[in-house]
C-alpha positions in Angstrom: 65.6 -232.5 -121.5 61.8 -233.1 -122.6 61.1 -235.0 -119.2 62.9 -232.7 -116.9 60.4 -229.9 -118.6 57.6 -232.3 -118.4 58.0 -233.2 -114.6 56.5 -230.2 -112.7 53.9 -230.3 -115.1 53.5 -233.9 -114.2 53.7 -232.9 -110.6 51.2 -230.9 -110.4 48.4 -232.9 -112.3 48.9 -236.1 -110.2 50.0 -235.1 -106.9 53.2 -235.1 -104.8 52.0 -238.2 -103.2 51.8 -240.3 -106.4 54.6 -238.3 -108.5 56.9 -239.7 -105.8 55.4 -243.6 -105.7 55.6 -243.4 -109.8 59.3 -242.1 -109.7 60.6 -244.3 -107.4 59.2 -247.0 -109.8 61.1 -245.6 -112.6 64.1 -245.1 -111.2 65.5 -248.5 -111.9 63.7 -248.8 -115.6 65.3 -245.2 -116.5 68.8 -247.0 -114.8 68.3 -250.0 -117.2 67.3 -247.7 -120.8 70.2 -245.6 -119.8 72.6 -248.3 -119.6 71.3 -250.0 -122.7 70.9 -246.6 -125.0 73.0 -243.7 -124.1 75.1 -244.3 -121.0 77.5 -245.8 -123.1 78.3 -243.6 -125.5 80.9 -241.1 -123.9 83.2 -244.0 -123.1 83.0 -245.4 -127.0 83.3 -241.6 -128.2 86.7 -241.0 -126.2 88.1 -244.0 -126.7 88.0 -243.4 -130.5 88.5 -239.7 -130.7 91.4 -238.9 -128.7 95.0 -239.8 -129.7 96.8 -242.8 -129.0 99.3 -241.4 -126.8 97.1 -239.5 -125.0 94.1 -241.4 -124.7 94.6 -243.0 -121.5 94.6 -239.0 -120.0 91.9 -238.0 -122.1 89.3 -241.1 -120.6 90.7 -240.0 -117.4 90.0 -236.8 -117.4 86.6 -237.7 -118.9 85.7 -239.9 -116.5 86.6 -238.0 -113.7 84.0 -235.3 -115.5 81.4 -237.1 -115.3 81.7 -238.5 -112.3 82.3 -234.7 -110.7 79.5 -233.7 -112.8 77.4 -236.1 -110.8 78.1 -235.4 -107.6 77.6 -231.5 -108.0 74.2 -232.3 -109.0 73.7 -234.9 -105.9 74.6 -232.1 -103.8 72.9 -229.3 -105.2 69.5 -231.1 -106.1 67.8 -230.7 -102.9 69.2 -227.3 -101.7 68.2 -225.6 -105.4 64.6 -227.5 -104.7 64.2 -226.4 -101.4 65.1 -222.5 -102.7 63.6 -222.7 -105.9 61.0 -225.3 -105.9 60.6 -228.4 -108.1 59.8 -226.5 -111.6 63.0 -223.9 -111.1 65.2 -226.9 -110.7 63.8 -229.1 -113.6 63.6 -226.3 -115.6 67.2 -225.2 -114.8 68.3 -228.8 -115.4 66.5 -229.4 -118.4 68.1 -226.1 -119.7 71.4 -227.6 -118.8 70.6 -230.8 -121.1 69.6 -228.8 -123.7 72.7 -227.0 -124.0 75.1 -230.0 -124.0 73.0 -231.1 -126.5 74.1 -227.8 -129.0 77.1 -228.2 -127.7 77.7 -232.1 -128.6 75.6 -231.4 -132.1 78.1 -227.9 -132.5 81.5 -230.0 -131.8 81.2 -234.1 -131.8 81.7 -235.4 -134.7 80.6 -238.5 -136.5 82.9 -241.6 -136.5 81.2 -244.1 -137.5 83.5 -245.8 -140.8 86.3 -244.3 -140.0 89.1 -246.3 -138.7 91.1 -244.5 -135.5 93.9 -243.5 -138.1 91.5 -241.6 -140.1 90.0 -240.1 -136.8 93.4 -239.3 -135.6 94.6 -237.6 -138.9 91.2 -234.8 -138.6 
């Protein structure tokens, strides 16, 4: 959420011209922290807090989430920026990350040395 707030700022100090050189260089090393750090998380999370008998629905329905979550923002993205311009949408965006964020700290709990019988008993 801090770098979607950061980026118009970021924008507008260096240029459009070198903003889009310097992201298209980050693309992959944000693509390789993701998938080492955070990315993931939501599959480990589901796989541990939903019930046996209904887990293999629950990471289905999950997945298919995300995944729709992802193409909504491929396809609204670039009509949003061309309506709104770039701060609007990163701002909007980064609003968007911060509220999952209250939302995960408000209702994900902790698991960590609990075993999945424990988990399932809460």
């Amino acid at each position: 959420a801090l770098a979607l707030a950061a980026t118009p700022q970021f924008i507008a100090l260096v240029g459009a011209e070198t903003a889009s050189t310097l992201s298209c260089a980050c693309v992959p090393l944000f693509i390789l922290c993701f998938a080492c750090g955070v990315g993931p998380i939501p599959y480990l999370l589901y796989s541990e807090v939903y019930a046996s008998r209904v887990r293999a629905k629950g990471a289905s329905f999950c997945g298919a989430l995300n995944w729709g979550a992802n193409i909504l923002l491929c396809y609204t993205f670039l009509p949003m920026k061309e309506a709104l311009g770039d701060a609007a949408v990163f701002g909007i965006y980064a609003c968007i990350n911060f509220a999952a964020l209250i939302f995960v700290r408000a209702n994900v709990f902790e698991t960590r040395g609990r075993s999945l019988q424990e988990i399932e008993n809460e």
